[in-house]
C-alpha positions as a printed Julia matrix, in Angstrom:
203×3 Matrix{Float64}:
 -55.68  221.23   99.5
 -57.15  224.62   99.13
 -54.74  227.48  100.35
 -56.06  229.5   103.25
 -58.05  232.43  101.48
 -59.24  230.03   98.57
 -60.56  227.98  101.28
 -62.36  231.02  102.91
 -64.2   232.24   99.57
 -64.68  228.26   97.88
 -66.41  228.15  101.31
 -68.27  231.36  101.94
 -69.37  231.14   98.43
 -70.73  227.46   98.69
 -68.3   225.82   96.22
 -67.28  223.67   99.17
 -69.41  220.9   100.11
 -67.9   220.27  103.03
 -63.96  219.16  103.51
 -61.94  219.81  100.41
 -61.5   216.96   97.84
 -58.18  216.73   98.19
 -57.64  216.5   102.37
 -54.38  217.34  103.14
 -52.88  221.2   104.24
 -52.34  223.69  101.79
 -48.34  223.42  101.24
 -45.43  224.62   98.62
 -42.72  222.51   97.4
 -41.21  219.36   99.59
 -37.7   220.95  100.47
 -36.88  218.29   98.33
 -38.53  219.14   94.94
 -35.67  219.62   92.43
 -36.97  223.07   90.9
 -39.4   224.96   92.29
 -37.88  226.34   95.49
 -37.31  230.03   96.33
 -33.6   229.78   95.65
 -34.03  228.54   91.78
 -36.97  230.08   90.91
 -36.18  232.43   87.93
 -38.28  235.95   88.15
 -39.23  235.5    84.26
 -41.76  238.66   83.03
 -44.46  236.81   80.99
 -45.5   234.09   83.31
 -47.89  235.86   85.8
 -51.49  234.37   85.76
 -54.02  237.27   85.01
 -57.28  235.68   87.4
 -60.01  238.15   85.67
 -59.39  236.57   82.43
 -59.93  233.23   84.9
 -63.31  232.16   83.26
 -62.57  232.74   79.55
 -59.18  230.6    79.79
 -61.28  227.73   81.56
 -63.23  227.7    78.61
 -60.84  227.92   75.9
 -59.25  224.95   77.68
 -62.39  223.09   76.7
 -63.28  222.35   80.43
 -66.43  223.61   82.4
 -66.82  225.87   85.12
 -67.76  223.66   88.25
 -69.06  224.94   91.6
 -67.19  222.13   93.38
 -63.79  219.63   92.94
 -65.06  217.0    91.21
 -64.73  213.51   93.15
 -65.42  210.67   90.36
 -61.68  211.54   89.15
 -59.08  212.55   91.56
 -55.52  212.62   90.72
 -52.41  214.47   90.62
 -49.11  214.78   88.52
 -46.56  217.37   88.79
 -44.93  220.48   86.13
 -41.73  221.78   86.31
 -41.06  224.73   83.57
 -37.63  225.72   82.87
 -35.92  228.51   80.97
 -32.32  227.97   79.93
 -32.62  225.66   82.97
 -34.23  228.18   85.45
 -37.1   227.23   86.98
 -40.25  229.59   85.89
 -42.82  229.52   88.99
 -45.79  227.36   88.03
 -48.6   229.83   89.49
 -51.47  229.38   92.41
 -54.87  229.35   91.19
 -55.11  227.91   87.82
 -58.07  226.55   86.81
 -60.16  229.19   88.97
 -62.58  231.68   87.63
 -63.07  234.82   89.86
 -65.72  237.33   90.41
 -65.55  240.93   90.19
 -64.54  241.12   94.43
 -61.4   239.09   92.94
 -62.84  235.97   95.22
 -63.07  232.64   93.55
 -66.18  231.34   92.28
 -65.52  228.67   90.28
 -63.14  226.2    89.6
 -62.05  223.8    86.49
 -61.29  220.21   86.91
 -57.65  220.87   86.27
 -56.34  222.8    88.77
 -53.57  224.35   91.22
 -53.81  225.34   94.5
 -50.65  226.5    95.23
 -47.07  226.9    92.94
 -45.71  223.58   93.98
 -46.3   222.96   90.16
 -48.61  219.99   91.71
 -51.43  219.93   89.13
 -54.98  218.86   90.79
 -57.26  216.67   88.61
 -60.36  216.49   90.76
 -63.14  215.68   87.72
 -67.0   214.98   87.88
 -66.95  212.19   85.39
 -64.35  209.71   85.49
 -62.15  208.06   82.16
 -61.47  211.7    80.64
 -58.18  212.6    79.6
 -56.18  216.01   80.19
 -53.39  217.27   79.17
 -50.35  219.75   79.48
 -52.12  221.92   76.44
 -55.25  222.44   78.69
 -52.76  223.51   81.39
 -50.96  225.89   79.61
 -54.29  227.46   77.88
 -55.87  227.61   81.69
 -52.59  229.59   82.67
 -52.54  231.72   79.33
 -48.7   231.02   78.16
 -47.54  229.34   75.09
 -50.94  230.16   73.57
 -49.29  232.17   70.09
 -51.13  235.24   71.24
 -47.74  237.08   72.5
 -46.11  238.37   69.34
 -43.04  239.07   71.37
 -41.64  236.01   70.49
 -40.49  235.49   74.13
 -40.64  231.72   75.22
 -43.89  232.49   76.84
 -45.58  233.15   73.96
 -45.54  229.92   72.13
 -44.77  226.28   71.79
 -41.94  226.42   69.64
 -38.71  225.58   70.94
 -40.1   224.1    73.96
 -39.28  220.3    74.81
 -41.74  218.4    77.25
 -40.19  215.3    79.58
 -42.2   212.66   81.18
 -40.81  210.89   84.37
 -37.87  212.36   82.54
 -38.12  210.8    79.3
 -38.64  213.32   76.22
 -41.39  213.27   74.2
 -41.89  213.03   70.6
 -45.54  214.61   70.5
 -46.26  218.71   70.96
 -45.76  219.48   73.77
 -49.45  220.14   74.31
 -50.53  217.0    73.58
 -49.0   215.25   76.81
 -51.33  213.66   78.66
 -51.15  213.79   82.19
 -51.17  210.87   84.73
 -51.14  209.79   88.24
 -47.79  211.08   89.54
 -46.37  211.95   86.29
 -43.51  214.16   86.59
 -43.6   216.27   83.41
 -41.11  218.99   82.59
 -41.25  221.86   80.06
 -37.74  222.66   79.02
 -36.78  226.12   75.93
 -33.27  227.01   75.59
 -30.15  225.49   76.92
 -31.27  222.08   79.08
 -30.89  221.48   82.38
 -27.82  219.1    83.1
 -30.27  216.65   84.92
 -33.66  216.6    84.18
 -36.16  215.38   86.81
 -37.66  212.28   86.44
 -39.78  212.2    89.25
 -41.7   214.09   92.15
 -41.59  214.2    96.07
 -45.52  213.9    96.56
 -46.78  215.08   99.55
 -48.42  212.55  101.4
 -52.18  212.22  100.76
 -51.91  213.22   97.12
């Protein structure tokens, strides 16, 4: 499910074998996704994802560097983040590490392709866990390295829903499932939040 230039470069620079992992069209959100359209998407400073810092973030995640999608583990679950309950744009292209002609050249097991907020788990060995910490230190927010004290720049305050129950645990320590839905809520809540996700078909 590699978006068009991703596609290009995985392929040019061999980190395809082949058809991607995930086989279905590069897409954004199902017009029926609760959050992440173009009409609630909330322009938030803070949340862009800076891809030369690509490699060091897939590190300090604690995952490797992998010239291919894994296929021994191949999953997805969905994020929603929400500010005072406006949705922040979950980015394309975390989990990728990028050379200095800004083309890919590597890729994490945890990954997005596009900002559906569909997160990819596509893992060489199978029975590993992940979780929403890994995501968030892949994308570089809510790592306490921000002394602006804007939500972006750490965990506190921040409420994490699963299939739209809340959770007791840090928020980083969520692990992620099979078509989880899993929201990240700071400030005011929304008045619903979502307990599930639209999956495309295929994923």
């Amino acid at each position: 499910m590699l978006n068009k230039r991703l596609a290009v470069a995985l392929t040019m620079s061999g980190l395809l074998a082949g058809a991607t992992a995930c086989g279905a069209p590069a897409q954004t959100a199902p017009a029926s996704a609760t959050t992440s359209t173009a009409a609630t998407t909330a322009a938030l400073a803070g949340w862009e994802l800076d891809p030369a810092a690509g490699a060091q973030r897939i590190k300090a995640a604690g995952l490797d560097i992998l010239t291919a999608e894994g296929t021994a583990e191949h999953y997805h679950a969905h994020l929603d983040v929400l500010v005072d309950g406006k949705a922040v744009t979950v980015p394309a292209e975390i989990g990728f590490s990028f050379g200095a002609d800004g083309q890919p050249n590597g890729i994490s097991a945890l990954h997005t392709h596009d900002t559906s907020g569909v997160i990819h788990i596509e893992a060489p060995t199978p029975g590993l866990k992940y979780t929403l910490g890994q995501v968030l230190s892949e994308w570089g927010v809510l790592d306490g390295k921000d002394a602006t004290g804007a939500p972006h720049s750490g965990t506190g305050g921040w409420t994490a829903y699963v299939n739209g129950a809340k959770q007791n645990a840090p928020v980083s320590a969520v692990v992620l499932k099979a078509h989880d839905e899993v929201v990240l809520s700071f400030g005011t809540a929304p008045s619903r939040v979502p307990s599930s996700y639209d999956f495309p078909a295929g994923l």
